[in-house]
KOLNUKOL-460003 format. One line per field, with one value per residue (C-alpha): residue number from 1; residue in one letter; x, y, z. Coordinates in nm, 2 decimals, decimal comma. Layout:
residues N
nr <- c(NUM; ...)
rest <- c(a; ...)
c1 <- c(X; ...)
c2 <- c(Y; ...)
c3 <- c(Z; ...)
This chain:
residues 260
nr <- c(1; 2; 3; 4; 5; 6; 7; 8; 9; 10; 11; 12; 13; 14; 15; 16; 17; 18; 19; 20; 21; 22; 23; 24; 25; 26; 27; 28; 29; 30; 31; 32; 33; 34; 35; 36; 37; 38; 39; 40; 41; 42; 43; 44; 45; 46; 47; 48; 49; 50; 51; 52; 53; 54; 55; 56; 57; 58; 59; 60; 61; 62; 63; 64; 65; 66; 67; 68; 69; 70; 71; 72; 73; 74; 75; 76; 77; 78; 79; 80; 81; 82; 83; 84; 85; 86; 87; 88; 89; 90; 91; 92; 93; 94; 95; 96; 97; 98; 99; 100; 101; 102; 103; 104; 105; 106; 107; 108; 109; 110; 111; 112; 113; 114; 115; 116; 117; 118; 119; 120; 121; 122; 123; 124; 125; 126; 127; 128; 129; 130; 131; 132; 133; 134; 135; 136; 137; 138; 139; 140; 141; 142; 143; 144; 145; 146; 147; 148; 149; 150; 151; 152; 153; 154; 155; 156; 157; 158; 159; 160; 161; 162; 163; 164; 165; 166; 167; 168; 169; 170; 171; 172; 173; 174; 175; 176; 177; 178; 179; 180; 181; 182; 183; 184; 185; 186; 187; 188; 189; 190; 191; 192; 193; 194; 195; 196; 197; 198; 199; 200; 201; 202; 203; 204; 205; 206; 207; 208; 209; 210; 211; 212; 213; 214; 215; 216; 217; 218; 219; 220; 221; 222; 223; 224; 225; 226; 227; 228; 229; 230; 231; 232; 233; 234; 235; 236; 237; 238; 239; 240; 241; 242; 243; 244; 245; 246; 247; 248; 249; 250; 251; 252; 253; 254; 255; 256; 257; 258; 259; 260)
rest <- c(x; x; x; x; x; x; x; x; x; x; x; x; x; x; x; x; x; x; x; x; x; x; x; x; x; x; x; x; x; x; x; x; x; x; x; x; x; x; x; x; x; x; x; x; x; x; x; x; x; x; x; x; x; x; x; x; x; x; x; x; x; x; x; x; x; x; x; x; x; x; x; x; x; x; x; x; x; x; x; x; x; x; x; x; x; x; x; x; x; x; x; x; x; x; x; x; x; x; x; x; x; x; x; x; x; x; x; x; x; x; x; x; x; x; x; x; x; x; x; x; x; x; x; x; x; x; x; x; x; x; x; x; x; x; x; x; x; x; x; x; x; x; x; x; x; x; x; x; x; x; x; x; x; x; x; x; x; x; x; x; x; x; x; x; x; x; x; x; x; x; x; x; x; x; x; x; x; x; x; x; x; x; x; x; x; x; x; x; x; x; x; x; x; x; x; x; x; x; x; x; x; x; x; x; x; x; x; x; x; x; x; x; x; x; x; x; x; x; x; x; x; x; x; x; x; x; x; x; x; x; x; x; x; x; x; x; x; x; x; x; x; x; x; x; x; x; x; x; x; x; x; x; x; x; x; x; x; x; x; x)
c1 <- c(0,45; 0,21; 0,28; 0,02; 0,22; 0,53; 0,43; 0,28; 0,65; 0,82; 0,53; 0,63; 0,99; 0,91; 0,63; 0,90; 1,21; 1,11; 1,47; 1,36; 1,19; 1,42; 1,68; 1,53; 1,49; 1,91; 2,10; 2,02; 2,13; 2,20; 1,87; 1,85; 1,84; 1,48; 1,42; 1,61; 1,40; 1,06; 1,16; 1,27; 0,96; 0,73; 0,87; 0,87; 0,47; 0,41; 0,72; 0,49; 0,48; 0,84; 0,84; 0,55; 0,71; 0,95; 1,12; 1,23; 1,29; 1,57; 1,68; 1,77; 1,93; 2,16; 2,24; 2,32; 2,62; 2,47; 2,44; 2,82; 2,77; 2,81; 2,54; 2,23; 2,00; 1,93; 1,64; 1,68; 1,60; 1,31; 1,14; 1,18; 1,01; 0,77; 0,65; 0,74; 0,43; 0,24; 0,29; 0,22; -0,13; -0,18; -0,13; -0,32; -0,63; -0,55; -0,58; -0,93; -1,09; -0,92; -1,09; -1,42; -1,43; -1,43; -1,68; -1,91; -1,87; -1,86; -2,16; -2,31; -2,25; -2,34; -2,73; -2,73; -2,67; -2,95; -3,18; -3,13; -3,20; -3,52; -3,64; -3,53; -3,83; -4,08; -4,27; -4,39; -4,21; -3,88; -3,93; -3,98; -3,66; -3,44; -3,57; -3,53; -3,25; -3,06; -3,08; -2,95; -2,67; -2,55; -2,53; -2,37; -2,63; -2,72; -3,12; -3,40; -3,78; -4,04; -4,32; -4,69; -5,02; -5,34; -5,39; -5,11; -5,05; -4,75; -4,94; -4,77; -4,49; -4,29; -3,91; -3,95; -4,23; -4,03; -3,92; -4,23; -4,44; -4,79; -4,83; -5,18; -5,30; -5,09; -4,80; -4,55; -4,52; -4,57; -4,24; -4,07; -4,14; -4,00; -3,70; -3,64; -3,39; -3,50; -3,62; -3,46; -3,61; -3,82; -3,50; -3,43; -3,05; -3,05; -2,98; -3,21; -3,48; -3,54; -3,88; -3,70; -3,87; -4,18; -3,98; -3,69; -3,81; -3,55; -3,33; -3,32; -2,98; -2,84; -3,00; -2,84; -2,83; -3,10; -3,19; -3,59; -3,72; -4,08; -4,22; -4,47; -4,71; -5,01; -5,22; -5,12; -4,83; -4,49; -4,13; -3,84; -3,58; -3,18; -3,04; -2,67; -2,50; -2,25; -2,44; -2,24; -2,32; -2,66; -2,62; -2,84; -2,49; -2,45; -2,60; -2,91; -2,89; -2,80; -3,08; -3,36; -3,26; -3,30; -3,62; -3,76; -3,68; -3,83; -4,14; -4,21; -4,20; -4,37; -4,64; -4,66; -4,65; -4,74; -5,08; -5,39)
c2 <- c(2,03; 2,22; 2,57; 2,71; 2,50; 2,66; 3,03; 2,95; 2,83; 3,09; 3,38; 3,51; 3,57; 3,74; 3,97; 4,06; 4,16; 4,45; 4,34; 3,98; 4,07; 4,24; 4,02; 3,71; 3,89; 3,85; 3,62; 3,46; 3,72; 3,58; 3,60; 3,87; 3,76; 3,85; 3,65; 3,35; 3,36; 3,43; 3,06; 2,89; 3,04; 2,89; 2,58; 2,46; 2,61; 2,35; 2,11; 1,83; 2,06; 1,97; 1,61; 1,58; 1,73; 1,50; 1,77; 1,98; 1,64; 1,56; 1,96; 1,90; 1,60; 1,74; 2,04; 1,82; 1,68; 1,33; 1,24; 1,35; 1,67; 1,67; 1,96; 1,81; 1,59; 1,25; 1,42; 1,06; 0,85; 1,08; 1,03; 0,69; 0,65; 0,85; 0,63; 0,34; 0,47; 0,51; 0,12; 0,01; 0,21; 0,15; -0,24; -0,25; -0,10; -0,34; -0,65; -0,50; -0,49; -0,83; -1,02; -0,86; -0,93; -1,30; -1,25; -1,12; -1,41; -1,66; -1,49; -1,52; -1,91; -1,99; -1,83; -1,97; -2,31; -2,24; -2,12; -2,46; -2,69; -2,45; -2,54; -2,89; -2,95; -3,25; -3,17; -2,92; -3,10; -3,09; -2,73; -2,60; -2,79; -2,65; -2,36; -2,35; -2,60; -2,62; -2,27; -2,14; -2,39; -2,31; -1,92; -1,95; -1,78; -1,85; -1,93; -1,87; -1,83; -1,78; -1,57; -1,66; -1,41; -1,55; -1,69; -1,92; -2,26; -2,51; -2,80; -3,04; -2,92; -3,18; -3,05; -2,72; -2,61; -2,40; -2,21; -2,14; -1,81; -1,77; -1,38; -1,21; -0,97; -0,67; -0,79; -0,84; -0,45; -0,39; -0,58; -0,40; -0,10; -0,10; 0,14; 0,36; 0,09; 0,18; -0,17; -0,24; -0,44; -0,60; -0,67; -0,49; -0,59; -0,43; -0,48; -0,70; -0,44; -0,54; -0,67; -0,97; -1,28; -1,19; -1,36; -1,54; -1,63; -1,82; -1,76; -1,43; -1,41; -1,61; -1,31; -1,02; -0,87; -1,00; -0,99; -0,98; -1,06; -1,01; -1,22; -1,21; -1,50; -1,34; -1,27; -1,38; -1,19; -1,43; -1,31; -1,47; -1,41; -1,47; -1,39; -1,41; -1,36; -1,13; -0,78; -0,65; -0,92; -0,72; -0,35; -0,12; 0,00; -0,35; -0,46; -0,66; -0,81; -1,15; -1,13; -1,05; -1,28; -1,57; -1,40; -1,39; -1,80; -1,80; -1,65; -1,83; -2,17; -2,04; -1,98; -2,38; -2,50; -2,23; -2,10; -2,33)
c3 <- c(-1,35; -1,60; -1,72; -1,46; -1,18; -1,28; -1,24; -0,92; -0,83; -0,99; -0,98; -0,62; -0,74; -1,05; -0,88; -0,62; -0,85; -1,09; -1,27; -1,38; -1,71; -1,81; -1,71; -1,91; -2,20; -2,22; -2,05; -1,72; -1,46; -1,13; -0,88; -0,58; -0,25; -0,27; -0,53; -0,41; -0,09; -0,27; -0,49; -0,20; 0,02; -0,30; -0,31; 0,02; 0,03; -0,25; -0,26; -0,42; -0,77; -0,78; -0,75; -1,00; -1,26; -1,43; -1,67; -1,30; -1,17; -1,45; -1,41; -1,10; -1,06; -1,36; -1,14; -0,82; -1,08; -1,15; -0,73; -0,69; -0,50; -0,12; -0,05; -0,26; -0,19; -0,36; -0,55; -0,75; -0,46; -0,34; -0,68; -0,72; -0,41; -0,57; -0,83; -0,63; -0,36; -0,72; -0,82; -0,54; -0,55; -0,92; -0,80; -0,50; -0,72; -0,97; -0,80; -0,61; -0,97; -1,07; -0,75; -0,76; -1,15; -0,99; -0,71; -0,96; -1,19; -0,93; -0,78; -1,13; -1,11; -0,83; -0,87; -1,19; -1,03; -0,78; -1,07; -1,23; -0,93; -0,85; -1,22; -1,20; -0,95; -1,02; -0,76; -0,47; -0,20; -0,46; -0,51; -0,18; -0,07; -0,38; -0,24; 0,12; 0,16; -0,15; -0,33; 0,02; 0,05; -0,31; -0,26; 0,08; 0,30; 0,64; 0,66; 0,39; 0,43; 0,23; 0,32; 0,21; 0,24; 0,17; -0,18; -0,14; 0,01; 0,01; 0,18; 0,36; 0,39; 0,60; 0,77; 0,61; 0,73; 0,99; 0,73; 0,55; 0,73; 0,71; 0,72; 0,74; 0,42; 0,44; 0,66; 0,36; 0,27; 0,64; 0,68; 0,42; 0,53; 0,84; 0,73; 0,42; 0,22; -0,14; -0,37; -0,68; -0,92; -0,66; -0,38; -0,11; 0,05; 0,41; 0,80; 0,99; 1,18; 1,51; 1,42; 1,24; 1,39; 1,26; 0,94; 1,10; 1,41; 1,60; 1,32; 1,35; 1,50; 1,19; 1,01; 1,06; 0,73; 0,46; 0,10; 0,11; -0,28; -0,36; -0,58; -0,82; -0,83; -1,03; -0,74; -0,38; -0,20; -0,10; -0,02; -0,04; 0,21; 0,27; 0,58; 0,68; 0,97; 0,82; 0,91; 0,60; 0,39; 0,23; 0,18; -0,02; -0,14; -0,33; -0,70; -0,72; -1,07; -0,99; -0,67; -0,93; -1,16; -0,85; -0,77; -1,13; -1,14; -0,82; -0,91; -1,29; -1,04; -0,78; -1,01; -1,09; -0,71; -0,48; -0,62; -0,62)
């Protein structure tokens, strides 16, 4: 208990009994029954200054004779529950920061993984399935697509060409827009908007959260897209750092096989 604690403790008593200065300037006198009900009243208002303050904690437990007095309380057990509620807090908190330290870094693998197969490509038909198949498989999301405006072609694009929209000019930051999720280094992590199959289409129920990355290919306007089924799974709440990073590989290669 800090000094300030004390005299809230203590302050009622001493405001009450106009003998208690001049009864601690000598020995202790014994308290009024004023003052012994003004303490007791202060106490039990704020009974958690006493069992923060180690110092009154020791007092008291000298005062109760060691445990062996019949009308005290075991102050000793009551504060050892104390700190035992404390452990346990500082542990739970402990172990939270431990196992997202090893999300993050397996999070960090695990895109860096992706961003190697993506660059690995020899040709269009490699890349597009690193990207829509393999990427997606790697990071543990439900469905991928990738969005194209005009400027941009992928071809033939064989089994995946499900997963590869054609959008009109304009329809990319129409689709973005949809809500108010802020973007962040080019990412926007939010719910699905009811308007979702114009990107998912029959997926859309597999995406009901999704992780929508813009990408720059030096003229025409793609997105890439992750969906999971998870609706918690991408929140504007979350970091975007190892998203962006995935979108900037995206983009560097998209330059090489998506633009003419």
């Amino acid at each position: 208990m800090t000094d300030d604690a004390a005299d809230r403790v203590t302050g009622q008593a001493t405001a009450s009994a106009p003998g208690a200065a001049k009864a601690a300037a000598g020995a202790p006198a014994k308290r009024s029954a004023q003052e012994t009900a003004a303490l007791r009243a202060a106490i039990l208002a704020e009974p958690a200054l006493v069992l923060d303050d180690g110092a009154l904690m020791r007092a008291l437990i000298e005062a109760s004779g060691g445990g062996e007095a019949r009308n005290v309380v075991d102050l000793r057990g009551a504060l050892v529950r104390r700190l035992e509620t404390r452990l346990e807090t500082l542990e739970r908190a402990h172990r939270s920061v431990i196992a997202a330290a090893y999300e993050n870094l397996a999070g960090a693998g695990q895109v860096h993984r992706a961003a190697l197969r993506l660059l690995d490509a020899a040709d269009r038909r490699a890349f597009l399935r690193a990207l829509l198949v393999e990427a997606p498989d790697i990071v543990t999301v439900d469905a991928a697509r990738l969005a194209l405006e005009p400027g941009a072609e992928v071809g033939d694009a064989g089994p995946l060409a499900d997963r590869i929209v054609a959008l009109p000019e304009g329809a990319i930051d129409a689709y973005l827009a949809l809500d108010d999720t802020p973007e962040r280094d080019g990412v926007r992590l939010r719910a699905a908007p009811p308007e979702a199959e114009l990107i998912w289409g029959d997926d859309a129920p597999r995406a009901r959260s999704e992780a929508l990355i813009a990408l720059d290919l030096g003229g025409p306007r793609a997105l890439l897209a992750f969906g999971a089924e998870d609706a918690h799974r991408f929140s504007p709440e979350h970091g975007v750092d190892l998203v962006a990073f995935l979108g900037g590989v995206v983009a560097r290669a998209g330059r090489r096989w998506l633009v003419p």
